[in-house]
N, C-alpha and C positions, 0 to 999 in steps of 0.2 A: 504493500500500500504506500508508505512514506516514498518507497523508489519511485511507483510510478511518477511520485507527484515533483521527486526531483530532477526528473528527466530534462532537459532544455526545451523551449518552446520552439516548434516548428511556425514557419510560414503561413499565417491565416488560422492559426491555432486559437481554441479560447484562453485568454491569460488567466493564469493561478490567481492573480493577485485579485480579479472582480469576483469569482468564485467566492474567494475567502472572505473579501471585504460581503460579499453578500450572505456569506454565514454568518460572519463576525455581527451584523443587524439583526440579521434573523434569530440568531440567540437571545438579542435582551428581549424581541416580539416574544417567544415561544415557553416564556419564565426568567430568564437572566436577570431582567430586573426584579422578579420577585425576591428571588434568591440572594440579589445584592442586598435590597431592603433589607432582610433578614438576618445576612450577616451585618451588615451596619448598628443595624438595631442591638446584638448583643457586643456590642462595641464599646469601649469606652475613650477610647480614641476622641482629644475634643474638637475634629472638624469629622466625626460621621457621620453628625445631624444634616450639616451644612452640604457631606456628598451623596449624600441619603434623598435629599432635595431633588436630586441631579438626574433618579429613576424614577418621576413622578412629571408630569406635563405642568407646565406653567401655568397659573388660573387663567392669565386672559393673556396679559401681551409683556413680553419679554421672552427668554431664550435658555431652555435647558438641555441636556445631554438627550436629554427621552424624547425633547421635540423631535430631534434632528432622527430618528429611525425613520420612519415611514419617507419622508423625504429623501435617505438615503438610497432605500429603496426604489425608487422612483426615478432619483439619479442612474441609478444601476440597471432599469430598465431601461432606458434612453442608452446607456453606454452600452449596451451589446448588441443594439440596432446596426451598428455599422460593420459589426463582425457574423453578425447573425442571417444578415440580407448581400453580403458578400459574392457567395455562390449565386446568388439570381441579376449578377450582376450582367445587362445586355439583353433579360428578359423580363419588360417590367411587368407582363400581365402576370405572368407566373409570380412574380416576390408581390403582385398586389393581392392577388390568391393567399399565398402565405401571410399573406398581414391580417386580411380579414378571417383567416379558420383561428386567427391564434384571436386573434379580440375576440371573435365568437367563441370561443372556448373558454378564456377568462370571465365574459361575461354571465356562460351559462355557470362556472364555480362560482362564481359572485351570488347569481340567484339560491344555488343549491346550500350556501353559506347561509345565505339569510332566510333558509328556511320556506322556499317557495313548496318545498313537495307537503307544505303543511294544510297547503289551499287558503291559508286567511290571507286573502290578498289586502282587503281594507286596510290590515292593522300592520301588512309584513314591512319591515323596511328598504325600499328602493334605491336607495343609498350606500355607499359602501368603500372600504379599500378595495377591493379586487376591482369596485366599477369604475374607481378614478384610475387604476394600475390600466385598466380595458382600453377607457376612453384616451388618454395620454399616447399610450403604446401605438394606438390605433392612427393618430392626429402623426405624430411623432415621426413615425415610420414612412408613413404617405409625405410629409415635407421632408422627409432625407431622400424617397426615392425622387420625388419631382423639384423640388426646388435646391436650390444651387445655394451652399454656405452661407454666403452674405445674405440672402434673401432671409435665410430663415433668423440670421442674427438680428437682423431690420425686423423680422415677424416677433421676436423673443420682446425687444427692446418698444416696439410698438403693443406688444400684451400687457407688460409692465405699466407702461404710461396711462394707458388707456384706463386699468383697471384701477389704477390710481385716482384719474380722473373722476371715474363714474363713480367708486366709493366716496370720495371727499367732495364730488362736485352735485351730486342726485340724490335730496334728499326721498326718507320714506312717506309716504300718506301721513301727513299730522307731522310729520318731526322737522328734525333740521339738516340742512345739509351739514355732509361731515362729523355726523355721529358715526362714532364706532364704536360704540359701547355696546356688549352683548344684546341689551334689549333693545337698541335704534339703530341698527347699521343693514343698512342696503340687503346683503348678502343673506344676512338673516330673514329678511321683512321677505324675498322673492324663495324662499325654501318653506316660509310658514304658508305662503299663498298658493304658489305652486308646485309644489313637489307632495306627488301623491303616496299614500300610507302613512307609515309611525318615521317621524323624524325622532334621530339619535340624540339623547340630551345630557346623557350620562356627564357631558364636558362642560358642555353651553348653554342647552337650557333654550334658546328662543332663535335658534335653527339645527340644520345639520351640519358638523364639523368637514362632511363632505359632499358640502351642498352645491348647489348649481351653480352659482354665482362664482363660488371660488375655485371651482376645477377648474376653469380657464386661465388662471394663471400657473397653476399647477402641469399646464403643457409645458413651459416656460425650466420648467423641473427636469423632467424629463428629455427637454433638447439640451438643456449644459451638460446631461450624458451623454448626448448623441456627440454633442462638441466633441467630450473630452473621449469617448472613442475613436472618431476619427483623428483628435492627437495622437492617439497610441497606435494606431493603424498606419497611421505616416511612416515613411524613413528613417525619420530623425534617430538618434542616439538615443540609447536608455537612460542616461545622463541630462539630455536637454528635453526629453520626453517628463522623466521625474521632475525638472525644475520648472519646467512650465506650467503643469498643473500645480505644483505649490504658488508658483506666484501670480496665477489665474486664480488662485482659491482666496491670495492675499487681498485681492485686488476688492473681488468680490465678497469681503466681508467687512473692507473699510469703505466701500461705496455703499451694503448696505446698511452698516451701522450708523452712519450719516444721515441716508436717507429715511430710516427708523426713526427718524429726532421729529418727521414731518408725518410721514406715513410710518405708523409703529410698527413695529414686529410682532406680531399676531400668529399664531399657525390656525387658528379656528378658522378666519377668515382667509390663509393665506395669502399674507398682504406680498405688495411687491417689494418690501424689503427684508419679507423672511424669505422670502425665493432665494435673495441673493445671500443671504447669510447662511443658509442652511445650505445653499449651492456651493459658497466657501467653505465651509467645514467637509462638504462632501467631497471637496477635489482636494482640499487637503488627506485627509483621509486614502484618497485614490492613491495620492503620492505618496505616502506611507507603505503603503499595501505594496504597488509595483517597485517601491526601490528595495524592498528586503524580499520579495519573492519570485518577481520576474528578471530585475536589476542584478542585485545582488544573489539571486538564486537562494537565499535560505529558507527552503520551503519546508521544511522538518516542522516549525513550528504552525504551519499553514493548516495542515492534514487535517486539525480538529475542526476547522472554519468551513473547509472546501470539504469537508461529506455533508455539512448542513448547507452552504450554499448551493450543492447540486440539486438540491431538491427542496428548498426552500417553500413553491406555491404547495407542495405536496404536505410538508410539514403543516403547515400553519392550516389546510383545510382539514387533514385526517387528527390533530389536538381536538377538533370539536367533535370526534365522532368516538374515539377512544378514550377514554378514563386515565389516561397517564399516572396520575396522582395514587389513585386506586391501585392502580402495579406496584408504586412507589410503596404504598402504605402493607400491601401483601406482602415482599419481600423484606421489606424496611421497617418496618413495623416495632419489631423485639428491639430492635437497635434504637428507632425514635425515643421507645419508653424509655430506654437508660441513658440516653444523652441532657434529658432536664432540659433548660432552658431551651438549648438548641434543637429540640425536637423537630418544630419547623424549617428549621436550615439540613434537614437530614433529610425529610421526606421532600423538599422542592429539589433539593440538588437528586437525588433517588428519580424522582419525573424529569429530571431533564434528562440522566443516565439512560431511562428507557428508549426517550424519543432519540438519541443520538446513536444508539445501538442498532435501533431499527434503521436510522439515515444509513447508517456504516453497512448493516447486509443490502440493502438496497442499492448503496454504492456500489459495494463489492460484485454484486451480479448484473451492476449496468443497468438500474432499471430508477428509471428517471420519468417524472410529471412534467413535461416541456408543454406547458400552457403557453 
């Protein structure tokens, strides 16, 4: 297993390093952060409150470590568009085909996620991460095979403004322009009105955190991946490949911290200056990943990342259908009793144990969920 993964990368190969980086997300989704919480918790360490913080979403608008998953996500579905659509390169109907069975497939795991085979359509929710993963992927894909770099950089940078605009400049029914307070901001007021069944509130409360309004900037996500694969698809040097996206990620996180002072940093809404800050963290992170695993080749330490990120959509659909916890609590159980405090830090790390054992025979026999 570790060999395969230290083998050198060949020509038009998938890089180890988005693999990993897309397990390395997908662990705090699938419990990581539970588990962190936990261990912090029996901590006495006195900044664990303070990193304890850091796996838990920000109330409303500001920036923590647990924002930035699902964004990174979303970066990383953008970045393997360029490596992914390669082979149909010179036939477009055929990689348009392949663009639309893969959003029709995300989309129908989206529904089977949120419990359509249930038949309560009134109440079921319409909304979703797989349907904003669907709709991005799908937009994303179609402007890399038809539109040409700069177009779509003009397309990125014109979604931004825009959506800035119509937040801060179109007030709702009865309010004020330029509310973005969870109960008066635009985004919310066109999810309560229009988006059909149970909006998600568990966050927000007076829309959905992946409402209509704001998945269109959230395309915006998804191309700084496309960017930053086609950086890494280039020529260039593993050297000048690594330092361009760290100082692409610099760039883009003192533009949007700046731009945050005007338009705040939000993820509920998606403003256009968390785009750019969680897009900076995401291509810092990228350049992390590829200078110790594609760059420098030390992928010994990757192995654990790159069995969860080969099958990442597969993970995070088949935790809602299997009892994890329940495994954890069967086998792990006699041992919880005698650990005292830490009993809950036994039995979360015991649930992650199982699901990563399952990724590992799955790996091992090549049998992969390519949504």
């Amino acid at each position: 297993m570790v060999e395969e993964i230290r083998k050198p990368v060949k020509e038009g190969q998938r890089l180890i390093s988005i693999d990993a980086l897309r397990g390395f997300d997908m662990f705090w989704i699938i419990g990581g952060d539970a588990l962190a919480i936990k261990l912090l918790s029996q901590s006495d360490w006195k900044y664990a409150g303070r990193l304890k913080e850091q796996f838990e979403h920000v109330a409303w608008e500001g920036f923590r470590f647990y924002d930035l998953i699902f964004p990174l996500f979303l970066f990383l579905l953008g970045c393997v568009i360029p490596f992914s659509l390669e082979k149909f390169h010179g036939n477009p109907t055929q990689a348009v085909g392949r663009v639309l069975k893969r959003t029709g497939m995300l989309l129908i795991l989206a529904l089977l996620y949120n419990d359509i085979l249930q038949f309560q359509f009134s109440t079921m929710r319409y909304a979703g991460v797989l349907q904003r993963l669907a709709i991005c992927y799908g937009i994303c894909s179609l402007l890399y095979l038809f539109v040409p770099q700069r177009g779509r950089v003009i397309a990125s940078a014109a979604i931004l403004l825009g959506y800035w605009a119509v937040m801060v400049w179109i007030p709702v029914p009865g309010g004020v322009a330029g509310d973005l307070s969870p109960a008066g901001n635009l985004s919310g007021y066109i999810d309560r009105t229009y988006l059909p069944g149970r909006i998600l509130k568990d966050y927000y409360g007076f829309g959905d955190n992946e409402g209509i309004l704001s998945t269109i900037p959230a395309i915006v996500t998804g191309l700084l991946g496309v960017f930053a694969g086609e950086w890494l698809r280039s020529q260039r040097g593993p050297a000048e490949k690594c330092f361009g996206l760290a100082a692409a990620g610099l760039v883009l996180l003192v533009v949007g911290t700046i731009w945050g002072q005007f338009f705040p940093v939000i993820k509920n809404l998606w403003t256009s200056s968390f785009v750019l800050v969680a897009g900076g963290y995401s291509l810092l992170l990228l350049s992390l990943f590829y200078a110790l695993l594609d760059w420098m080749q030390w992928r010994w330490w990757g192995w654990f990342w790159v069995v969860i990120g080969s099958n990442a959509i597969l993970i995070y659909m088949i935790r809602e259908i299997i009892d994890f916890t329940k495994i954890s609590k069967y086998f792990l159980g006699g041992i919880a009793s005698w650990s005292g405090p830490w009993q809950g830090v036994v039995i979360q790390a015991g649930s992650l144990a199982a699901m990563w054992l399952l990724l590992y025979w799955l790996y091992r026999r090549k049998i992969f969920l390519r949504a």
